[in-house]
C-alpha positions as CSV (number, residue, x, y, z in Angstrom):
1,X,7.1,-13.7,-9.4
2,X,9.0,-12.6,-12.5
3,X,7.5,-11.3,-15.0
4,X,8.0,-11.6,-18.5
5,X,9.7,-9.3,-20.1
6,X,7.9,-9.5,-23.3
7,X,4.4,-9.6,-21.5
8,X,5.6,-6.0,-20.0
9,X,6.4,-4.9,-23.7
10,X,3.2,-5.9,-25.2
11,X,1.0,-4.1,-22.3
12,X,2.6,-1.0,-22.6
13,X,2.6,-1.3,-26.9
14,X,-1.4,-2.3,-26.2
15,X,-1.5,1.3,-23.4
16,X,-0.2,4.0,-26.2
17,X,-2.3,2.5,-28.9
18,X,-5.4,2.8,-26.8
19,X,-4.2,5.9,-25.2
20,X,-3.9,7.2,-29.4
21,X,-7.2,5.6,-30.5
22,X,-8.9,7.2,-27.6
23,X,-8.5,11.1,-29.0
24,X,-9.4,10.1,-32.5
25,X,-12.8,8.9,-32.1
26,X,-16.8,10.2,-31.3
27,X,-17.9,7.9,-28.8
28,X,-21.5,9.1,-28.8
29,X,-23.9,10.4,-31.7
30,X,-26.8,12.6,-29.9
31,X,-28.3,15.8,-30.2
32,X,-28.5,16.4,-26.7
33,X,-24.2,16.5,-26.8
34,X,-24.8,20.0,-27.8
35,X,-25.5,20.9,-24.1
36,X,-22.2,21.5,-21.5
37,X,-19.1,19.9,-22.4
38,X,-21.1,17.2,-24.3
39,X,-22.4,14.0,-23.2
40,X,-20.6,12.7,-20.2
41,X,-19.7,9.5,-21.3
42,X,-17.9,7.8,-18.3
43,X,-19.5,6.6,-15.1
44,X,-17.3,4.2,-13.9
45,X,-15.1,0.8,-14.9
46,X,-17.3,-1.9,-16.4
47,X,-17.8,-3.6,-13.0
48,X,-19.5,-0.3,-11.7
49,X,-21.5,0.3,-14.8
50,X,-22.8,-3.3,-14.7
51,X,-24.1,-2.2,-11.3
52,X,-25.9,0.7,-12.2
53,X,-22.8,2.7,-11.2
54,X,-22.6,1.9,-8.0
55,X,-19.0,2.2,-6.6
56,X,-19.1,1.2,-3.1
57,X,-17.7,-2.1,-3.2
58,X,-14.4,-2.3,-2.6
59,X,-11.4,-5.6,-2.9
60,X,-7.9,-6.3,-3.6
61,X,-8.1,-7.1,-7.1
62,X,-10.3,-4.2,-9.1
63,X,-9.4,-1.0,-9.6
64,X,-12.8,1.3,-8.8
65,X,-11.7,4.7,-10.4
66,X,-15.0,6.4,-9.0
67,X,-14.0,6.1,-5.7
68,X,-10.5,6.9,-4.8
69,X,-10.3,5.5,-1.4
70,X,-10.9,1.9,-2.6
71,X,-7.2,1.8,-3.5
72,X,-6.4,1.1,0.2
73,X,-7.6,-2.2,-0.2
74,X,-5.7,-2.9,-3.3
75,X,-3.0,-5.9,-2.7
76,X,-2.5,-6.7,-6.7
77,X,-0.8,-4.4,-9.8
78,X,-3.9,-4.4,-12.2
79,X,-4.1,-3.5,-15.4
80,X,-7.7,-2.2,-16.3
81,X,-9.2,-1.6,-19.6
82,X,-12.8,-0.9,-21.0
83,X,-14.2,-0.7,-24.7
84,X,-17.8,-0.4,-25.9
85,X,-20.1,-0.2,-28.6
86,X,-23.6,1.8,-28.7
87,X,-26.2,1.5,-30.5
88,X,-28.9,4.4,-30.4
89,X,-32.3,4.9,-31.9
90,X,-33.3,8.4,-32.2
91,X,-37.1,9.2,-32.9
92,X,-38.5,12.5,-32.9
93,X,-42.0,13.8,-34.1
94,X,-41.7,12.9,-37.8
95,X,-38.8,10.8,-38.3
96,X,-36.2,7.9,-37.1
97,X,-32.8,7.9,-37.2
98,X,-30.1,4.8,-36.3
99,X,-26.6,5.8,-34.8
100,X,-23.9,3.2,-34.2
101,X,-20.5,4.0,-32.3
102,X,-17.8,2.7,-30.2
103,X,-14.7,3.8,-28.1
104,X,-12.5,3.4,-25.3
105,X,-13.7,4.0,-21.7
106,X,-10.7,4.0,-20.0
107,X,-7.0,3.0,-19.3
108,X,-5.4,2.4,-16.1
109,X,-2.6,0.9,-14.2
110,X,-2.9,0.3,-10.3
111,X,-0.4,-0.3,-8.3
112,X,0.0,-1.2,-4.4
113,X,3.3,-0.3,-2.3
114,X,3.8,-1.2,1.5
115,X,2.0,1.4,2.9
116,X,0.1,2.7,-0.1
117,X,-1.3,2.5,-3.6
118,X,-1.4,4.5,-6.4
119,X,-3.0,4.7,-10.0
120,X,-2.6,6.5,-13.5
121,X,-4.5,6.2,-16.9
122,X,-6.7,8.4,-19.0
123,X,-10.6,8.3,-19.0
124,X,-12.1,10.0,-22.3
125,X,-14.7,11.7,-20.1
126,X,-17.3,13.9,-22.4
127,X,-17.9,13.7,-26.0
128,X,-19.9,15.6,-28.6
129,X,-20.9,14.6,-31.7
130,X,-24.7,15.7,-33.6
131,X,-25.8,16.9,-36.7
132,X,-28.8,18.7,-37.1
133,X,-30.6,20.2,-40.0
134,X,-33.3,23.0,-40.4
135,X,-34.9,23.4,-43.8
136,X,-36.6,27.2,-43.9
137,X,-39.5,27.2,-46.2
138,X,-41.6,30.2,-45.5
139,X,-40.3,31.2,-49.1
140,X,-41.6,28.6,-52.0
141,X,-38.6,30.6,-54.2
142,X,-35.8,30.3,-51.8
143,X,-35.4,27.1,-49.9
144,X,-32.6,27.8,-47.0
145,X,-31.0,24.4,-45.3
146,X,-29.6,25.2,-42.0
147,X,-27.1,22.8,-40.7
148,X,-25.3,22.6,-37.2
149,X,-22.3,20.2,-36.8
150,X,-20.4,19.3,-33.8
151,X,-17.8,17.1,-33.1
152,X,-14.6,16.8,-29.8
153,X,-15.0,16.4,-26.5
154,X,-13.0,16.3,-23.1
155,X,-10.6,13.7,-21.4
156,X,-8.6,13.4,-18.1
157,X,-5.5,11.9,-17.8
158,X,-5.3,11.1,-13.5
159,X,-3.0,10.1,-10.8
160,X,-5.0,8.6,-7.4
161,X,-3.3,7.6,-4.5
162,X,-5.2,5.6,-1.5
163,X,-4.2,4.1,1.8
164,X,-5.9,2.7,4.5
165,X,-6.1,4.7,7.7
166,X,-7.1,2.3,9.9
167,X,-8.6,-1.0,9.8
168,X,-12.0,-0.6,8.8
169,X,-11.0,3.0,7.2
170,X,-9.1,4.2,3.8
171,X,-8.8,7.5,2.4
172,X,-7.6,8.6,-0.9
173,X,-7.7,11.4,-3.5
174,X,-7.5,12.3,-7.1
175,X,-5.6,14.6,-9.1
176,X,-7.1,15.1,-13.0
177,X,-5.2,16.8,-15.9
178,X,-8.3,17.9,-18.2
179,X,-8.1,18.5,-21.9
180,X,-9.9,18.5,-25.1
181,X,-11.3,20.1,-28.0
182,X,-15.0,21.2,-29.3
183,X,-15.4,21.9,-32.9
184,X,-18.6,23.3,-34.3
185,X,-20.1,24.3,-37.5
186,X,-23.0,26.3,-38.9
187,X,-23.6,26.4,-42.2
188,X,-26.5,28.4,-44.5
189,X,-27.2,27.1,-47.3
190,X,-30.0,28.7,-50.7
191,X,-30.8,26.0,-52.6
192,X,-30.5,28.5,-55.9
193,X,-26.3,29.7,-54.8
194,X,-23.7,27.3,-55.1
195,X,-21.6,29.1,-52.5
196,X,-22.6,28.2,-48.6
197,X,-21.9,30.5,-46.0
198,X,-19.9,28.5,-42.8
199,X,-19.1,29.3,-39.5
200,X,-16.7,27.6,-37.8
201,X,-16.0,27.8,-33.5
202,X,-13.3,25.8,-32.2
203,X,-12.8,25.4,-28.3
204,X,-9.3,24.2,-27.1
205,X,-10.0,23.1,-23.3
206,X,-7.8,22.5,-20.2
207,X,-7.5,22.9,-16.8
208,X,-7.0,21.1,-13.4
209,X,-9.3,19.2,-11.0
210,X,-9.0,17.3,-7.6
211,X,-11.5,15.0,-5.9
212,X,-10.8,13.2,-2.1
213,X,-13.1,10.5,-1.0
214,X,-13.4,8.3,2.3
215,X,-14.1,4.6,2.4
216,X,-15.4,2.3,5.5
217,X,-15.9,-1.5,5.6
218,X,-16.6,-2.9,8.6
219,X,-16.8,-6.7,9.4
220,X,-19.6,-8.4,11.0
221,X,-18.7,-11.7,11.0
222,X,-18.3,-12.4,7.4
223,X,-21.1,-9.4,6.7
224,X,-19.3,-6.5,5.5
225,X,-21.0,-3.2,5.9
226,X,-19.6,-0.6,3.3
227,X,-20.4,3.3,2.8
228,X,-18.1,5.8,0.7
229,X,-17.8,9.4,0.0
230,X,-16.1,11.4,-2.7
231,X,-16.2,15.4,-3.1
232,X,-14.8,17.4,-6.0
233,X,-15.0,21.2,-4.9
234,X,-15.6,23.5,-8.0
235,X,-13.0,23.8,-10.5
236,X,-12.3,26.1,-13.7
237,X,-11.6,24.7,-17.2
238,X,-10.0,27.1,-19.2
239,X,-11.0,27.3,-23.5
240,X,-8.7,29.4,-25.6
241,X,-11.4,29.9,-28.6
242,X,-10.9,31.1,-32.1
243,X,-14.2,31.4,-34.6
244,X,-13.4,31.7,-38.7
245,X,-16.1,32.8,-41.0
246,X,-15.6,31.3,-44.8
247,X,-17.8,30.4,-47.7
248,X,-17.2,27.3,-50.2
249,X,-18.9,26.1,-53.5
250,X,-21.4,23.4,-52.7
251,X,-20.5,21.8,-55.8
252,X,-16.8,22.3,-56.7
253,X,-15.9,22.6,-52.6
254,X,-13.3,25.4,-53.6
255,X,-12.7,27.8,-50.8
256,X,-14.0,31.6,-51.0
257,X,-13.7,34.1,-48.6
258,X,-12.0,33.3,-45.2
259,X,-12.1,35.4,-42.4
260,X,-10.7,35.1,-38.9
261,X,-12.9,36.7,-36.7
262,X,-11.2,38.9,-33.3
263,X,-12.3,37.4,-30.5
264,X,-10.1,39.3,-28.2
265,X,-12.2,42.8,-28.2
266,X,-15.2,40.8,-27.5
267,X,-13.2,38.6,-24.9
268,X,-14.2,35.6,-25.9
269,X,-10.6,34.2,-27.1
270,X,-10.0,33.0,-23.8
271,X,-13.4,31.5,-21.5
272,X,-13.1,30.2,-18.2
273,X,-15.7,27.8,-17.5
274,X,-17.1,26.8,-14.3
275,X,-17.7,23.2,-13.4
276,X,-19.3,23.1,-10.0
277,X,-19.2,21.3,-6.7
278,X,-20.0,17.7,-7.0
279,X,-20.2,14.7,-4.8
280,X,-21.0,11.0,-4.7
281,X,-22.5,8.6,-1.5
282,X,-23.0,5.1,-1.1
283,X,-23.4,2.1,0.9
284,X,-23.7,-1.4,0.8
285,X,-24.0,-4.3,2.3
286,X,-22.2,-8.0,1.2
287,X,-21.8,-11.3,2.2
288,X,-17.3,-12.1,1.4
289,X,-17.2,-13.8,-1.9
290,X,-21.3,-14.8,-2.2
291,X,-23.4,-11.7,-2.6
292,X,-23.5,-8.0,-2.8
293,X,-26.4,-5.2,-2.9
294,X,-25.9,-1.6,-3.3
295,X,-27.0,1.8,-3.7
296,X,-25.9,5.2,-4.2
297,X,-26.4,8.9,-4.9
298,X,-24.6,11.1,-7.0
299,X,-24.9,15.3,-7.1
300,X,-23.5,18.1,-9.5
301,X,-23.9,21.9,-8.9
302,X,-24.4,22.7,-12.6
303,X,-26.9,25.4,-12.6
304,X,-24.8,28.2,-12.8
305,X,-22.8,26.4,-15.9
306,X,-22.2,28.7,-18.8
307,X,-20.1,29.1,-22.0
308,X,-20.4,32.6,-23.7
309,X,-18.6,31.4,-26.7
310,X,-20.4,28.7,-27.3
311,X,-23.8,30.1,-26.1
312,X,-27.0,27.8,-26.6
313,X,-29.9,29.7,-26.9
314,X,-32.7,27.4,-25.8
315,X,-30.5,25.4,-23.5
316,X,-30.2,26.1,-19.6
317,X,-29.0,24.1,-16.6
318,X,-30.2,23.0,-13.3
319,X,-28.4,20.7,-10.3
320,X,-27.9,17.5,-11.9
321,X,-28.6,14.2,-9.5
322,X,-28.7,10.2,-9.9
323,X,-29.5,7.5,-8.0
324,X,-28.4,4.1,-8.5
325,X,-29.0,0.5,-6.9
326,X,-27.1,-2.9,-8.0
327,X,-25.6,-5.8,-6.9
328,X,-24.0,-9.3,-7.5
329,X,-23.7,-12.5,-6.4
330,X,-21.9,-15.5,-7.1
331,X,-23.0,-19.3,-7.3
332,X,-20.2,-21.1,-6.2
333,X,-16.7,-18.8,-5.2
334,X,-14.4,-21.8,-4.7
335,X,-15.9,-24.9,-7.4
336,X,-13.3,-26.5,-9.2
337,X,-15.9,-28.7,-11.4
338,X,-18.3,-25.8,-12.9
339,X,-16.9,-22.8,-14.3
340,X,-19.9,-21.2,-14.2
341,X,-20.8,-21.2,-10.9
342,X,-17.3,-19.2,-10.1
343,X,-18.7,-16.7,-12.5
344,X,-19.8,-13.0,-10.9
345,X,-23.4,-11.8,-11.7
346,X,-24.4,-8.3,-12.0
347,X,-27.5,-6.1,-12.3
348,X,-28.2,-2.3,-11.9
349,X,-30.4,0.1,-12.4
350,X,-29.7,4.0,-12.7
351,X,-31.6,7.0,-13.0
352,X,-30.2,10.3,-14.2
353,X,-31.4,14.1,-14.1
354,X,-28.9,15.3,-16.4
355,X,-29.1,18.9,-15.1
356,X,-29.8,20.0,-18.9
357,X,-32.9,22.1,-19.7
358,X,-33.9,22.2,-23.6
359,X,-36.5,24.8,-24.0
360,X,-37.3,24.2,-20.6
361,X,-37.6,20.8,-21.1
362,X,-35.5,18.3,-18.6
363,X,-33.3,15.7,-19.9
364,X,-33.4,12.9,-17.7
365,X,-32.1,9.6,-18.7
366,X,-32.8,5.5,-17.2
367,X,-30.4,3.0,-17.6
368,X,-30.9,-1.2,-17.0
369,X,-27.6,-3.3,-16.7
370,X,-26.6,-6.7,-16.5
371,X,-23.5,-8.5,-16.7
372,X,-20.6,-10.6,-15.8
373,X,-17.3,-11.1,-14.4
374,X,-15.4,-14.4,-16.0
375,X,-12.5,-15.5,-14.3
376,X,-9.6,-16.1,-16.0
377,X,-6.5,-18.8,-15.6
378,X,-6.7,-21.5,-12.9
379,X,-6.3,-20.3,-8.9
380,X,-3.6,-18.5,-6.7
381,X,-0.5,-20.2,-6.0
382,X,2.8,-18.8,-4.8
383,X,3.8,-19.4,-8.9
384,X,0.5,-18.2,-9.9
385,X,-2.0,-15.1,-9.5
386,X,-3.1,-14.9,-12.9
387,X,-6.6,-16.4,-11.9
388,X,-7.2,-13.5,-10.4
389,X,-7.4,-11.2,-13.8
390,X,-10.9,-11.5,-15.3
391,X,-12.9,-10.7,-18.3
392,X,-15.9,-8.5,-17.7
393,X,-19.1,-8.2,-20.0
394,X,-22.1,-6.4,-19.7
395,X,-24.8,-4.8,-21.5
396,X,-26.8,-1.6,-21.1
397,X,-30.8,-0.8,-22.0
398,X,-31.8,2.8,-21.4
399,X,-33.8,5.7,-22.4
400,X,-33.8,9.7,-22.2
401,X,-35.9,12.3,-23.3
402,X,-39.1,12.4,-24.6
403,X,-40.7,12.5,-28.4
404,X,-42.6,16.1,-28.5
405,X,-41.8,19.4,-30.4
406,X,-38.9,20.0,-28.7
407,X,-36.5,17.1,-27.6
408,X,-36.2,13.5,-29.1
409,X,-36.0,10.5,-27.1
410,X,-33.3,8.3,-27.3
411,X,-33.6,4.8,-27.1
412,X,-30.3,2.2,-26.7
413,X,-28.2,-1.1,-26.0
414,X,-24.5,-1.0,-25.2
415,X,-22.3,-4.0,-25.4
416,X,-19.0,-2.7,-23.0
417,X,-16.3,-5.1,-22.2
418,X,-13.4,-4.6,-19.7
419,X,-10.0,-6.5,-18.7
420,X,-8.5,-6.3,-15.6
421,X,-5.6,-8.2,-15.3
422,X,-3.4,-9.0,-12.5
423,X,-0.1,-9.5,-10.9
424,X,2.3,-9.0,-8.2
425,X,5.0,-6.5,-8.5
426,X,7.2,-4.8,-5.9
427,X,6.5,-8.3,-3.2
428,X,10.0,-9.7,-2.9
429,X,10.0,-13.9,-2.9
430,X,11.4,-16.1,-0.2
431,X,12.0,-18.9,-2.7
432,X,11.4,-19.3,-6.4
């Protein structure tokens, strides 16, 4: 099937505007983005996050980009695309704060050849954004206000490839491009001196990353039995740093004294940071086009994680670990009369050790999800595959930490929303 020419045009207009709001935009607001390389922010498409992350499940027309060997069952080009918006109460011991924010998830094209298939995008993958404030009043004369400010985060732009092996076996592998930048800022300021004092660190980050993965489905009479696995060995993200020291009126904002600090005697202008080992298992069981349950297990070696330029005091790391369970099923795969009933429910359920210790407390974070996959267009037909695309919905409840001295807790909803949209390139017709 042809297709249009201006349907190409607009999809690749709709990629680089995504691809340019998608590094010009916080996509979380927490205090506890202070802590790594900020709040990982993807787990998955929208499919997989409706399912508590699970990423087992594998078909022709969804893109998983968790799980690299699902590609070998690809048969359709898809287009995928996810958005979301987040809204977080924060409480702590004596006071209650609203935050509000939305981004991009991800972009990706996926795209199956003869004897493989292959797929590129960008995933903005952590984020930092907090502001925190400390008020000093051991002296009644001189009030000090303390603030710390952060702001950047990480993304990867990725090229997987996956084909199947045999039969009932695919493999597949990832190659990620990592980039980004951290910003932070302290500032000091006495309530009796207009000029503040500031500190400003900036981090630019980059560095390369790989993950392989295996994936078997095997067929029992219309009961497929499913189990993945996906290893990232440990990798080194490189942050070429530069700090600048500078004070500023509080009232008129004029500039005073600026000063570059030299980072090179201390070695600090150029960091490498660790990321450790990680890995992801899972299996699954589903009946072809009626039902689907899930679970799976997910491990990071993060307890050697440091950052001497950006060093965190009260903050230290341990192995981080989730487990997650989900599932789907649909009513009615095939009815022509109820729309509905050819609609895909989901539900999940995830629980997270984060891996991040503040004053030797544990973050650990619990996620409920719900959703749905709406078909869009009519059915396949040798002129038609645009039924396959869909629109998928889902929403997100959670919690982490705790209300005490020390940490906050975090309580939230998230609306996301994903397209993936279909069509058959690179298939030549017998007849138009």
């Amino acid at each position: 099937m042809q297709q249009p020419i201006i349907l190409i045009r607009l999809k690749l207009i709709f990629f680089v505007l995504f691809v340019k709001f998608s590094f010009a935009q916080n996509s979380t607001a927490s205090p506890y983005s202070l802590g790594g390389l900020g709040d990982v922010t993807f787990k998955g498409n929208v499919i997989n996050r409706m399912m508590g992350g699970v990423s087992v499940f594998s078909d022709s027309i969804h893109a998983n980009l968790n799980n690299p060997a699902s590609l070998g069952e690809l048969k359709l080009t898809t287009f995928s695309v996810g958005i979301h918006y987040k809204n977080t109460q924060i409480t702590s011991s004596d006071s209650k704060d609203d935050s509000r924010t939305g981004s991009l998830d991800y972009i990706a094209v996926s795209i199956p050849t003869k004897f493989f298939s292959f797929s590129f995008g960008v995933i903005p993958y952590s984020s930092v954004g907090y502001r925190l404030q400390a008020n000093d009043l051991s002296n009644q004369d001189e009030i000090v206000v303390s603030r710390y400010e952060g702001r950047g985060g990480t993304n990867k732009s990725f090229l997987t490839v996956g084909f199947k092996l045999l039969n009932f076996l695919s493999l597949g592998g990832t190659v990620n491009y990592n980039f980004g930048k951290i910003s932070t800022q302290i500032s000091n300021q006495n309530e009796n001196i207009d000029y503040g004092t500031f500190l400003t660190s900036e981090s630019s980050l980059s560095g390369l990353d790989y993950e392989i993965g295996s994936h078997m489905k095997l067929n029992l009479s219309k009961i497929f039995l499913e189990s993945f696995f996906t290893f990232k060995p440990t990798n080194i993200i490189n942050s070429r740093n530069k700090r600048v020291y500078f004070t500023r009126s509080l009232q008129s904002q004029n500039i005073g004294d600026i000063k570059e600090l030299d980072l090179a005697t201390s070695e600090l202008d150029i960091v490498k940071l660790k990321i450790g080992k990680s890995y992801k298992y899972g299996v699954s069981i589903n009946k072809d086009k009626k039902w689907f349950i899930g679970t799976q297990y997910t491990f990071a070696n993060s307890e050697n994680f440091k950052n001497d330029f950006l060093r965190q005091e009260n903050i230290s790391y341990e192995n981080a670990n989730s487990v997650s369970f989900g599932g789907f099923f649909i009513p009615d795969y095939s009815s022509i009369t109820d729309y509905w009933k050819r609609i895909v429910y989901r539900f999940g359920f995830r629980s997270e050790n984060t891996g991040i210790k503040i004053d030797n407390n544990l973050l650990k974070e619990t996620v409920y999800s719900i959703g749905g996959s709406f078909p869009m267009g009519g059915y396949y037909s040798a002129n038609n595959v645009s039924g396959f695309s869909n629109l998928n919905i889902g929403f997100e409840f959670g919690s982490r930490g705790i209300n005490s001295k020390s940490l906050v807790k975090e309580t939230f909803w998230a609306l996301r929303i994903g397209l993936s949209l279909n069509d058959l390139w690179f298939i030549k017709r017998k007849y138009n």
